[in-house]
N, C-alpha and C positions, 0 to 999 in steps of 0.2 A: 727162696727168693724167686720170686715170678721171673719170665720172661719180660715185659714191660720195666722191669726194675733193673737189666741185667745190661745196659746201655752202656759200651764202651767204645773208647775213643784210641787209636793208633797212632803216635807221632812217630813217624820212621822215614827216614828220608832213601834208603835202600827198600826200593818196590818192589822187588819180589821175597824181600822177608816180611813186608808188612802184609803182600796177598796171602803170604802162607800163613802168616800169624793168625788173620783175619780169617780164614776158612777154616782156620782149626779152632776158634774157638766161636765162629757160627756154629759149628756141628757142637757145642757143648751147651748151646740153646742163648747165646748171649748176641744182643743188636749190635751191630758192628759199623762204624766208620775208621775212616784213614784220612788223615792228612802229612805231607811232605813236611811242612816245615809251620814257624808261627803264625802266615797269613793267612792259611787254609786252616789254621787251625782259631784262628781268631771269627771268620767265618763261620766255622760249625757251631762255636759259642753263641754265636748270636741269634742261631737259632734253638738250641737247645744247652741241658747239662747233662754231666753223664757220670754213669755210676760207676765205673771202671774207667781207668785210662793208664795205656805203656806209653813212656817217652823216652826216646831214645836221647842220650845225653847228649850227642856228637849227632848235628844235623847238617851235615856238608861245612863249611867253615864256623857256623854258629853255635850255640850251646843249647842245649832244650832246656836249662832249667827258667827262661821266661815261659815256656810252655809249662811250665810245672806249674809255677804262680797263675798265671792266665788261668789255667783250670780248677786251682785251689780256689779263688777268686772269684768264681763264677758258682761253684759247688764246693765248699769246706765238707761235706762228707763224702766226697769221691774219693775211692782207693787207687793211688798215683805209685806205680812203680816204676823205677828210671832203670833204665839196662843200659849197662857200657861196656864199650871194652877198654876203656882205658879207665878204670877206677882207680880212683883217690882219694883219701880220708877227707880232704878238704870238700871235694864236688858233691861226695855224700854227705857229709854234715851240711852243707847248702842246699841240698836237694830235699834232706829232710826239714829243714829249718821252713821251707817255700811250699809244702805241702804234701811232699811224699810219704807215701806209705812205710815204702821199702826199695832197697837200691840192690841190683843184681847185677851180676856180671854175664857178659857175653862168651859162650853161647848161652842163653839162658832157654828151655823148651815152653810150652802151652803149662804143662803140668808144674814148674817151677816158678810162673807169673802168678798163674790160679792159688797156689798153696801160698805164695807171698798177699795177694790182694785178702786172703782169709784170718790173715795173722795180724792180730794187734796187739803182743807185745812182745819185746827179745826173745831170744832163745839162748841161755849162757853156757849153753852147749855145745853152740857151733862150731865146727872144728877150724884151726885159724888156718892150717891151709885149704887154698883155693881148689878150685876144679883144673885138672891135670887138661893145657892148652896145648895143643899142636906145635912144633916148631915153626911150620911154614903161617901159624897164624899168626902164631907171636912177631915173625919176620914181617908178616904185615901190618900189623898195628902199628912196629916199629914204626916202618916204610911209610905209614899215614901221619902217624904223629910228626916226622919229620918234615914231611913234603910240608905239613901245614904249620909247622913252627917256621923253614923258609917261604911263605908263602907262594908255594909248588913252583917252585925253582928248580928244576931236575938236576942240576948242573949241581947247586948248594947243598941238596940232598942227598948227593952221589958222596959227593967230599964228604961230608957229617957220617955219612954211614961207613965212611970208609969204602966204599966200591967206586966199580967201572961208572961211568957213566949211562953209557950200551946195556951196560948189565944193567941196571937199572930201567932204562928203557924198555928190553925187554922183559921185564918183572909187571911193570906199566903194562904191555899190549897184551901181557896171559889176561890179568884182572886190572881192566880201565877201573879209573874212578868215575864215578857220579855225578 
């Protein structure tokens, strides 16, 4: 596949994973954009289609699978991978249903996007457990999932998780959110 044909699109709303995504796979010879969220990305549409695009499922309170459609919809043979960290059998069955290729989990690298954007059918191989996750990530998924099921209520958060309050807050000032 040419360079000219290698045209991919970035929905990540965490910017310094989408500059590192996007440099790493410039250097693999592919045209690279980025957009935050669905207005920047309804933008890019308008100028162009693209033959590659990651979306990230979780775009600060919003869900990227209108970004999935949006790009299906503009190009049905663009290769659409969703990456989350919060997977679920439901959000993937939607996500494929809306145009994705394939749905990965976070952390997901350059070389596990690539080998998904290349695969067009199952693999009834794959082993059903996951990629072995950190504790302190899995505490923050947690930490996020919550904050945005009270809608970032620190106080509701604190209770639901079971912790301090404080503690909390301080979890908050190591890694702000977005």
């Amino acid at each position: 596949m040419s360079e000219a044909s290698r045209r991919l699109v970035i929905v990540e709303d965490d910017e310094d994973f989408a500059r590192t995504l996007a440099r790493s796979f410039e250097r693999r010879g592919y045209a690279v954009n980025t957009a935050v969220g669905p207005v920047e990305l309804d933008s890019l549409l308008d100028r162009q289609s693209f033959d590659f695009a990651v979306v990230d499922l979780k775009l600060g309170n919003h869900s990227g699978l209108p970004c999935v459609a949006a790009i299906a919809a503009t190009n049905p043979a663009t290769r659409i991978v969703v990456l989350t960290g919060f997977a679920s059998i439901a959000t993937a069955v939607e996500a494929i249903k809306l145009g994705a290729a394939h749905y990965l989990p976070k952390p997901s690298n350059t070389d596990d996007i690539e080998a998904a954007f290349g695969r067009s059918v199952g693999d009834s191989q794959v082993p059903l457990e996951g990629r072995a996750t950190s504790i302190k990530t899995l505490e923050w998924e947690k930490i996020n999932e919550t904050l945005i099921a009270t809608g970032f209520n620190i106080s509701e958060t604190a209770r639901r998780l079971g912790m301090h309050r404080r503690t909390l807050a301080r979890k908050l000032e190591k890694r702000p959110l977005r």
